[in-house]
C-alpha positions in Angstrom: -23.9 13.2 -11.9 -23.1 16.4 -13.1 -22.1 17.6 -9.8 -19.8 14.5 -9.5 -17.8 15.4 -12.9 -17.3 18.8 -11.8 -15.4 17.6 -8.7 -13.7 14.3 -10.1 -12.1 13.7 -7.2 -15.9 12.1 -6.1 -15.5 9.9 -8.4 -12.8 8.1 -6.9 -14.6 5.9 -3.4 -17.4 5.2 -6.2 -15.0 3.9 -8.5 -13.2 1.5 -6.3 -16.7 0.2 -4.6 -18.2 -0.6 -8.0 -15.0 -2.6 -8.8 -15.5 -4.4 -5.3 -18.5 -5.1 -5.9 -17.9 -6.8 -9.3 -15.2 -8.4 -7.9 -17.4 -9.3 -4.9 -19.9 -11.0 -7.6 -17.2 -12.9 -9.6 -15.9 -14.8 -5.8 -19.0 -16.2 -5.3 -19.6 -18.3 -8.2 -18.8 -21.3 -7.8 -16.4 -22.1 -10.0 -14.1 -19.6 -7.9 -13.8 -22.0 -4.8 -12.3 -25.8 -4.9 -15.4 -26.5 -2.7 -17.5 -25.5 -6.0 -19.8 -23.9 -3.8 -20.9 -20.7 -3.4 -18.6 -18.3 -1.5 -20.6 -17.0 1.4 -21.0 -13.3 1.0 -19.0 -11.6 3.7 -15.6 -14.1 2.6 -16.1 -12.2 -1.2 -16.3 -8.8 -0.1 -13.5 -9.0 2.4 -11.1 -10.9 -0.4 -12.3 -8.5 -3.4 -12.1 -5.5 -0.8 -8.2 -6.9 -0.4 -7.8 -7.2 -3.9 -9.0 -4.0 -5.0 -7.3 -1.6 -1.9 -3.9 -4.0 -2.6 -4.3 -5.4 1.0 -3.8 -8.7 0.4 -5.3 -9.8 3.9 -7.3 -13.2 3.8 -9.8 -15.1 5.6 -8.8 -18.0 4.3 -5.8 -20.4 3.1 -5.9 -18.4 -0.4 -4.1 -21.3 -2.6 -6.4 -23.9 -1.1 -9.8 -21.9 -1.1 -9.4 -20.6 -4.3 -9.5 -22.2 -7.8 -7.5 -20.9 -11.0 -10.1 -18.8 -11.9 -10.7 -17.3 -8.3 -7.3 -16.6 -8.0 -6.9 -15.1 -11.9 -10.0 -12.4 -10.6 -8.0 -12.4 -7.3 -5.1 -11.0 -9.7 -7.6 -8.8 -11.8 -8.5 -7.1 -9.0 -5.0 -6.1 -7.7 -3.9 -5.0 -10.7 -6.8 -2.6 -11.4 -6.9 -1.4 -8.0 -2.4 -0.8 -8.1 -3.4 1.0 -11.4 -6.2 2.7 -9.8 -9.3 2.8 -11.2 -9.7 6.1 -12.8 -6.1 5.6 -14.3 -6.9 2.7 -15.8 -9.9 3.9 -17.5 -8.2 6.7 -19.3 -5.5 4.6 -20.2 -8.4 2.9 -21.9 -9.8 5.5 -23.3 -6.0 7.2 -24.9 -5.8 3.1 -26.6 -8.9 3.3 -28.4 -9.6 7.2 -29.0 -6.3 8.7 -29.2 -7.8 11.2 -27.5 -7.7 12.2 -23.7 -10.8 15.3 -23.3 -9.8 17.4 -20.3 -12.7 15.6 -18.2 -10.6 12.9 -18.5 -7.7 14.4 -17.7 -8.9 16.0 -14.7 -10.2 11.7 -13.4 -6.9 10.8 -13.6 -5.3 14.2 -11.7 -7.4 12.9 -8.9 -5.8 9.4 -8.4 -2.7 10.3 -9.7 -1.7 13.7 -7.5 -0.2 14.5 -11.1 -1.4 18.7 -11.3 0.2 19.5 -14.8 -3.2 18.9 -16.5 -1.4 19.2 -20.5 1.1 16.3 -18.9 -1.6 14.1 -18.3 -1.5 11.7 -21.8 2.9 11.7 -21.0 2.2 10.1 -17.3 0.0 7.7 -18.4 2.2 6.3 -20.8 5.6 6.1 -18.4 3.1 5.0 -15.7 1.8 1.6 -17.7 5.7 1.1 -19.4 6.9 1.6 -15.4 4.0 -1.1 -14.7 4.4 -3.3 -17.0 8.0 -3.1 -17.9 8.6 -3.9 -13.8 6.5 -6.6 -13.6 7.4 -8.7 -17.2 11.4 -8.3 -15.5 10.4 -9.6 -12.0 8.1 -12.5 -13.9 11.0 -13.3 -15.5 14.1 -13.7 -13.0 11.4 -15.4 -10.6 10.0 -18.1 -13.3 13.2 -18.9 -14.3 14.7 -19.4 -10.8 11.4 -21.9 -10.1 12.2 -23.4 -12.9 15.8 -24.1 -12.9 16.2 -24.3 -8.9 12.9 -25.6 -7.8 11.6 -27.9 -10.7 8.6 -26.2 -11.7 7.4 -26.8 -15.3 7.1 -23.8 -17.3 3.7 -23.0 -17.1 3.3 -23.5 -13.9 6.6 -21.2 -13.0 5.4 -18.4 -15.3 2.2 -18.4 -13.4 4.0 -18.6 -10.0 5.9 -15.6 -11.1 3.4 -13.3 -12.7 0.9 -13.7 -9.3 3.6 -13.1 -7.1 5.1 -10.4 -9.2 2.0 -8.1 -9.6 0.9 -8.6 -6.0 5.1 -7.3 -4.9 4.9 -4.3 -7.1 1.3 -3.4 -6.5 2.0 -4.2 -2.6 -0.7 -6.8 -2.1 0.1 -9.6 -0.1 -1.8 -12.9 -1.6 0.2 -15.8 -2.3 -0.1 -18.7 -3.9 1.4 -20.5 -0.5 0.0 -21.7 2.8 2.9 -20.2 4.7 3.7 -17.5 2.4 7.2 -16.7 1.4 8.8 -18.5 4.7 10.0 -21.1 2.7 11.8 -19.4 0.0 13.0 -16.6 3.0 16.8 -17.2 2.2 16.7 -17.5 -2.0 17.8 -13.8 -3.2 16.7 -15.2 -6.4 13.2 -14.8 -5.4 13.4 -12.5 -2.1 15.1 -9.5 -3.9 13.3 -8.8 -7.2 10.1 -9.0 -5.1 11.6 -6.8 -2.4 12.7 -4.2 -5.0 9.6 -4.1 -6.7 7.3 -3.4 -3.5 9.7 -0.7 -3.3 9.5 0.9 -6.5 5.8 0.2 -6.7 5.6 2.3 -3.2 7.4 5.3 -4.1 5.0 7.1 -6.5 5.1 7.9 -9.9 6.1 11.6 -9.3 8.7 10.8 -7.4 10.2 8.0 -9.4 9.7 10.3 -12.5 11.5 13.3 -10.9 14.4 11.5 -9.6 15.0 9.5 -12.7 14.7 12.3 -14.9 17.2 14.6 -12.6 19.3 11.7 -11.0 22.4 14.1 -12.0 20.8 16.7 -9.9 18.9 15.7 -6.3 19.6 19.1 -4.9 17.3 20.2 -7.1 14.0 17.9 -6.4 11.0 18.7 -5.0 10.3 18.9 -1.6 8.4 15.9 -2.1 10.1 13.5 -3.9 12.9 14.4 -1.7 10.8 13.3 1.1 9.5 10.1 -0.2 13.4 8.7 -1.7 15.2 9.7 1.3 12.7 9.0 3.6 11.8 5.7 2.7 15.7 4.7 2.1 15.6 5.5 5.7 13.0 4.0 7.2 13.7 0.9 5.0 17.2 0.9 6.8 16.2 2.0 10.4 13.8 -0.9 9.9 15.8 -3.5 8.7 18.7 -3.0 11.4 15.9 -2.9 14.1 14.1 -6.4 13.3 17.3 -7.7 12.2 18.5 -7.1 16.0 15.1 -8.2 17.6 15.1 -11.0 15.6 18.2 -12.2 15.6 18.0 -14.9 18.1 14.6 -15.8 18.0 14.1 -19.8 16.9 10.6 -19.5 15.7 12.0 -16.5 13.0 15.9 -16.0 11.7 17.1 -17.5 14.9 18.4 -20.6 13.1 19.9 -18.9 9.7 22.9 -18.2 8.9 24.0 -14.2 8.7 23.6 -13.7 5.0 20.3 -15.6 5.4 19.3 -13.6 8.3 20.2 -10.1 6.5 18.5 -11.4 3.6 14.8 -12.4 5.4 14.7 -9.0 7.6 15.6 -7.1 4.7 12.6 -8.3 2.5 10.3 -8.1 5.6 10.9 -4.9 5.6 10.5 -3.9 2.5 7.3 -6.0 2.0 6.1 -4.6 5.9 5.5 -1.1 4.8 2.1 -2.2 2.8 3.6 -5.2 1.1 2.3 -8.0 3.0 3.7 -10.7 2.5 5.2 -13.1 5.4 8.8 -13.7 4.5 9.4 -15.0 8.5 6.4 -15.9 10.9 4.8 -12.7 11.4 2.6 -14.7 14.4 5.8 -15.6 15.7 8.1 -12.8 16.3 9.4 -10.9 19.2 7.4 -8.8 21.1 9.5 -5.9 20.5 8.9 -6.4 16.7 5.2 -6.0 16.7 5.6 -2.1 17.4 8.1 -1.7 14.8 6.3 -3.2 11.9 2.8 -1.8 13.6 4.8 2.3 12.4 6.0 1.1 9.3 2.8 -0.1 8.1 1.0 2.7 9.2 3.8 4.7 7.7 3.4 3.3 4.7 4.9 4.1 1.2 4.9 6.9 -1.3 1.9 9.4 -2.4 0.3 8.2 -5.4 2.1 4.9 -5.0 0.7 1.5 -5.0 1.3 1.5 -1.2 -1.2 2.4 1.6 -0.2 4.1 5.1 -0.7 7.8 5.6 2.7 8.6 3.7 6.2 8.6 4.3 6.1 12.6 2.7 3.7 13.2 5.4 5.1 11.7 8.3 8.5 13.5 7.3 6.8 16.5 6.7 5.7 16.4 10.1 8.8 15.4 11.7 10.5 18.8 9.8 7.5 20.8 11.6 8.0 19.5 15.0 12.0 20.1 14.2 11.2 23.7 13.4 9.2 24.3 16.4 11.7 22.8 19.0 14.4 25.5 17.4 12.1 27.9 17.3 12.1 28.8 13.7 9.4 30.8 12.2 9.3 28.6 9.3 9.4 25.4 7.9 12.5 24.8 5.5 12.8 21.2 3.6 16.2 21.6 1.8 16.3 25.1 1.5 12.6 25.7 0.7 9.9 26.8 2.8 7.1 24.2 3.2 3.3 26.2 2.7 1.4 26.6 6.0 -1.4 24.8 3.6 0.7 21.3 3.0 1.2 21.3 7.2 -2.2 21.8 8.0 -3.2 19.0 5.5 -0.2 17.0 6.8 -1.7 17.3 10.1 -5.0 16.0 9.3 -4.6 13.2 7.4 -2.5 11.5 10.2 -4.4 12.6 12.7 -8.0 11.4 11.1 -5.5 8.2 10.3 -4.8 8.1 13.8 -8.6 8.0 15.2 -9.4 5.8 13.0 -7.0 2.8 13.8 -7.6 3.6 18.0 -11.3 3.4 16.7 -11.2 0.3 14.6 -9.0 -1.3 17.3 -11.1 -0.5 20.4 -14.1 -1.5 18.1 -12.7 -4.8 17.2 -11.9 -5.7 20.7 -15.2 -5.4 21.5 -16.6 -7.3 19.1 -14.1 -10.2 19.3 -13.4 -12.6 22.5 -10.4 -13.2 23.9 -8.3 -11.3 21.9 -5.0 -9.7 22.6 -4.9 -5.9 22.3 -1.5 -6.0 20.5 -2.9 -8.6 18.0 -6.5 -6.3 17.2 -3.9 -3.2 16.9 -1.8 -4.7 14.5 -4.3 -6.3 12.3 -6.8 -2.9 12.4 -3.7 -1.3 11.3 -2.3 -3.6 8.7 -5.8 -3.4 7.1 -6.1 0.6 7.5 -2.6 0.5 6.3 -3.9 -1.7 2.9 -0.6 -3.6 4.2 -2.1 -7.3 4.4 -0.1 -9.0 7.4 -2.0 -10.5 10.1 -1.2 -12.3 13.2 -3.6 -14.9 12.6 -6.7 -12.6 13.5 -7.8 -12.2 10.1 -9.2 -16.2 9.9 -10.7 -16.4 13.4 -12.8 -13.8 13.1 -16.6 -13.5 12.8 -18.5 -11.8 10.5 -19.0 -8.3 12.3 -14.9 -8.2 12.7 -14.6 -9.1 9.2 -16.7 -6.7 8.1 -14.8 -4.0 10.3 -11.6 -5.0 8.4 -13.5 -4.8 5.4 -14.3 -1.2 6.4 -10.9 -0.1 7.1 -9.5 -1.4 4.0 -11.7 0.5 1.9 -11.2 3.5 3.8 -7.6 3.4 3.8 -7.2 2.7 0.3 -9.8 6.1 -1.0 -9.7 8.0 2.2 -5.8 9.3 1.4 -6.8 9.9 -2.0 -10.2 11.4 -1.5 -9.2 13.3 1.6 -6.1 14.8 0.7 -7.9 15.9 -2.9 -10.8 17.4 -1.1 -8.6 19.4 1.0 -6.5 20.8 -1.6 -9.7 21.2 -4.1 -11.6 23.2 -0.6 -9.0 25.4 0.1 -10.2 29.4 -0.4 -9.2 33.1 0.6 -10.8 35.2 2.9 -10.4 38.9 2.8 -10.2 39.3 6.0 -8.6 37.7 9.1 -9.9 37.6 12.8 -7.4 39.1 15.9 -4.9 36.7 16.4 -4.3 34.8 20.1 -2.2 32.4 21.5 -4.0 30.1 23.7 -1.7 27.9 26.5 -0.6 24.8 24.8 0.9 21.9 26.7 
């Protein structure tokens, strides 16, 4: 144990799995199912593994399957994993102590990626207001939009809205729908203030922080909340003009809406695509040509030390500036006007390449173990669930225990293995005092 406090970063994978198993626990009573029966094991792990890594993938028709109480734990769970569960805690611990001891402090470095250790008890308390405050506004515009628009009474609207709200922000995909969002696909009403708050949720505290807090001044931002604002206003937009064309005609989608509608649905999808995972448009049912897009944004994914999952839209930028700078030639890598460390390329390169194996991996691995089933479909499902993005092509509910437990697998992994991984690296990185002769071996 004491080996496991002085690197907190540990901590982390065995935080989340005691959570999922909790969670895991809590599913199979039997109160938690309409069927009153208890859930069979391998259906709770997968759906408190979802919860918890803000997947939001299901093996079953969540509003039916689950009761109130099943689907309150389902909400639980999301929350405390978008939090993260070392954030959480000290946000527990600064409510009832006042005090935050530098063990502490040092927990919540390692989920947060926030490195200003006399900062810590300041981020804690703009991360819960940015949390909460987010949520209560969303809750609000959507309750009283199903209440006014659709009927709902107001209990049953305010509930509507808070599970929808904090599985948007926290990008988890459950909803409290058979088809998902299709059927509210053209209300802005509802399709906007969850679309915005996936987005915020996804671009990381230390990004939203810095860009607020110099909004007068973006020239001046870090290398990596540059990355993660203008990259993900791009890839939001490259991705919304590209499934807004491939989509465009197709009946079984946006075929039949009108423009604004049609603007409206790929827009959201989108947004909620990256690790959001919600269906705002038949997601079984799209163009071919669509399934590769949405395969890259989801394994792109959203913000570091963001709700979202994906290897990182400051890594995969970071990445795109190295290759840039070796095409010119250049000897080093400049991100507006700075130099980028050889350290943060090397760690760049590993986490998407270790992200990389392990999607061709899961999918080749899932193939096997499944009959009959499309390449295209096992690749996007591996990677929505490495992703902790929560679409599915239908996959998810046919499968048998050994491929659920796969997706199981990956969702775990793809929630800690960023976090522990990227940590790890930083935490192992050391100086030699001496260097071997240098050579250049053949490449290409």
């Amino acid at each position: 144990m004491r080996r496991l406090l002085r690197h907190p970063v540990r901590l982390v994978p065995f935080g989340f799995l005691a959570v999922i198993l909790v969670g895991t626990g809590l599913l199979m009573l039997p109160w938690a199912t309409s069927h009153h029966r208890y859930t069979p094991f391998v259906t709770a792990l997968f759906t408190a593994t979802s919860a918890v890594s803000v997947t939001g993938m299901s093996v079953n028709d969540t509003p039916n399957y689950w009761t109130d109480f099943g689907l309150a734990m389902i909400t639980v769970l999301t929350q405390v994993g978008g939090l993260g569960i070392l954030t959480g805690a000290a946000l527990v611990i600064l409510v009832v102590s006042r005090r935050l001891g530098l063990r502490n402090r040092l927990l919540v470095q390692a989920e947060t990626a926030e490195f200003g250790v006399g900062d810590v008890r300041r981020l804690l308390g703009r991360i819960a207001a940015t949390v909460f405050v987010t949520e209560a506004l969303m809750t609000t515009v959507i309750a009283g939009r199903l209440g006014l628009a659709y009927g709902y009474p107001p209990g049953r609207a305010l509930w509507y809205a808070a599970f929808h709200s904090i599985q948007a922000f926290n990008n988890a995909g459950f909803a409290l729908y058979s088809d998902g969002l299709v059927s509210f696909s053209r209300d802005p009403w509802l399709m906007l203030p969850l679309g915005l708050g996936a987005i915020i949720g996804g671009l990381g505290f230390p990004a939203q922080f810095e860009a607020v807090r110099e909004w007068r001044r973006p020239g001046q931002w870090a290398i990596a909340t540059k990355l993660t604002i203008w990259g993900s206003f791009t890839i939001i937009l490259l991705g919304f003009v590209a499934l807004l064309v491939n989509e465009w005609r197709n009946p079984a989608t946006i075929g039949a809406f009108d423009v604004p509608g049609k603007v409206l649905a790929s827009f959201t999808q989108v947004a909620l695509s990256r690790t959001g995972g919600f269906d705002v448009i038949h997601v079984a049912q799209l163009a071919e040509e669509s399934y590769p897009l949405l395969i890259v944004l989801m394994f792109i994914g959203g913000g570091s030390a963001s709700t979202a999952g994906g290897i990182k839209v400051t890594t995969f930028f970071l990445l795109a500036f190295v290759i840039w700078a070796e095409l010119r030639g250049e000897p080093d890598v400049t991100v507006g006007g700075r130099r980028v460390a050889t350290a943060s390329q090397r760690q760049a390169l590993t986490v998407a390449l270790l992200s990389v194996a392990a999607v061709v991996a899961g999918t080749v691995t899932l193939v096997v173990l499944t009959e009959h089933v499309r390449y295209y479909a096992a690749l996007f499902d591996v990677t929505s669930a490495f992703s902790t993005t929560g679409l599915t092509t239908g996959l998810a509910m046919e499968l048998k225990p050994p491929g659920q437990y796969l997706l199981t697998a990956l969702m775990y992994i793809g929630r800690v293995g960023p976090v522990t991984l990227g940590s790890a690296i930083a935490l192992n990185t050391r100086r030699r005092l001496y260097r071997y002769p240098e050579e250049q071996p053949i490449v290409g």
